[in-house]
N, C-alpha and C positions, 0 to 999 in steps of 0.2 A: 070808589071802586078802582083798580089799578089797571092799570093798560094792561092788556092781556095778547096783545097783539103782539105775534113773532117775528122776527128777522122774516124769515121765510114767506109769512103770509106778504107783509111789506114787499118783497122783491117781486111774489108771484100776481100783488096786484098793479105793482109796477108794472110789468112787461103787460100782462095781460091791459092793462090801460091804453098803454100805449097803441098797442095792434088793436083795437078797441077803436080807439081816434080814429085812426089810419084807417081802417075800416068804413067808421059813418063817414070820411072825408070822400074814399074810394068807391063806396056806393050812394053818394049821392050824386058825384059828379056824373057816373054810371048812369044812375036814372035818368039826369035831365040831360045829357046829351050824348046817348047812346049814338053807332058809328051807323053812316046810311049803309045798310047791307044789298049791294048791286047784285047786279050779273059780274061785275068785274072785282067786285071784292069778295064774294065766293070763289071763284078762280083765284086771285090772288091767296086766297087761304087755303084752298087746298092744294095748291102748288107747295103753298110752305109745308104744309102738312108730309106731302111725301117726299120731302128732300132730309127725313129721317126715314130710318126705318126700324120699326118697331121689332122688341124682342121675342112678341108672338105676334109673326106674321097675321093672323086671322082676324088680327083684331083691329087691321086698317080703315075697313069700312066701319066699324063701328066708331072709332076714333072721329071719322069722317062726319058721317052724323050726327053725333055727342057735339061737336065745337060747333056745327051749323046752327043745328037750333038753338044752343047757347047764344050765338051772335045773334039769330033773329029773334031773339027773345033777350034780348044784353038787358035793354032795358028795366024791364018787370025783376029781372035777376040780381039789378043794383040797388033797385028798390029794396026788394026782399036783405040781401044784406045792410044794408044801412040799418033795417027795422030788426034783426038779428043783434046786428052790433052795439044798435043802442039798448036794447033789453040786458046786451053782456055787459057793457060799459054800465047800467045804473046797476045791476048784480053785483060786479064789482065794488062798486062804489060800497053798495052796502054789507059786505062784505069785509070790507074794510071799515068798515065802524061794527065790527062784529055781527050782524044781525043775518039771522038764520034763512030768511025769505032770498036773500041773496045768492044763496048757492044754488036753490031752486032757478031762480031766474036765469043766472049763469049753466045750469046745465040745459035748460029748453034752449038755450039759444045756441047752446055747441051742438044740440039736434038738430036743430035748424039750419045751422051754418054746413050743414056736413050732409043735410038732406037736399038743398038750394040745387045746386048742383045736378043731380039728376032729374029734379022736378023741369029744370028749364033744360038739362042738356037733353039728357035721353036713359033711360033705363035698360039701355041695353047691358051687354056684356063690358063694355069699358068702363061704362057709365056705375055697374057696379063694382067696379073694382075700385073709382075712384073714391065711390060713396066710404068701400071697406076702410081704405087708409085712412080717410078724413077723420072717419070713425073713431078708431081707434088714437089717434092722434090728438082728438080732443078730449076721448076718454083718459088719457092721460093727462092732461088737466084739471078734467074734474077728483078726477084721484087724487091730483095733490092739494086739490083744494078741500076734499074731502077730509085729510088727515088736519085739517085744523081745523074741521068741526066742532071737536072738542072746546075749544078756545071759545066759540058765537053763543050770545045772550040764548037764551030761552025765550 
């Protein structure tokens, strides 16, 4: 049977590999030695925090919140990506030897990757805006890996 495998699929599982790795490498280090969250390193992070200012004002305090619990919860949050990353990375993989279970696998885990987020930050108002773009941002991936479906075994 002939390789049916495109340029395109080849490049998209490149890249996608790559941030893949980089990923389980950056949430495992995450997990096991997440940062000690003090009295002084909440202060230090929200000091950095307002030496920007946001383009809608309102949404300071909620920014505020979002990054806190994210840091006291870093841990469980590297976790959970590592365990994201590596269901995309074996997606991937099989994907790349055409096999149709793989896009499945690669798409729960761009859910996942794009839900982490305000599961550990916060569900507030920033929290969903950032969930919105991740969203979309990975929808866009699946998209392009969708049009080689065509291409993947039965």
């Amino acid at each position: 049977m002939p390789d049916k495998r495109t340029k395109f699929l080849r490049a998209l599982c490149t890249l996608s590999g790559v941030n893949a790795i980089y990923g389980i490498i950056s949430g495992i280090t995450t997990a096991i030695s997440p940062p000690d969250v003090d009295d002084t390193f909440i202060v230090n992070l929200f000091e950095q925090l307002e030496k920007y200012e946001l383009p809608i004002a309102d949404l300071q305090d909620d920014v505020k919140e979002y990054y806190l619990n994210l840091m006291l919860d870093l841990g469980n949050f590297g976790a959970a990506n590592f365990l994201f990353f590596a269901i995309q990375l074996i997606g991937i993989f099989m994907m790349y030897r055409l096999n149709r279970i793989g896009f499945t696998l690669y798409t729960v885990a761009q859910i996942g990757l794009a839900a982490a987020p305000i599961i550990f930050g916060s569900f507030n108002d920033f929290g969903k805006i950032t969930f919105a773009i991740t969203l979309v941002w990975n929808a866009i991936w699946v998209i392009m890996y969708a049009t080689q479906i065509k291409y993947f075994h039965k």
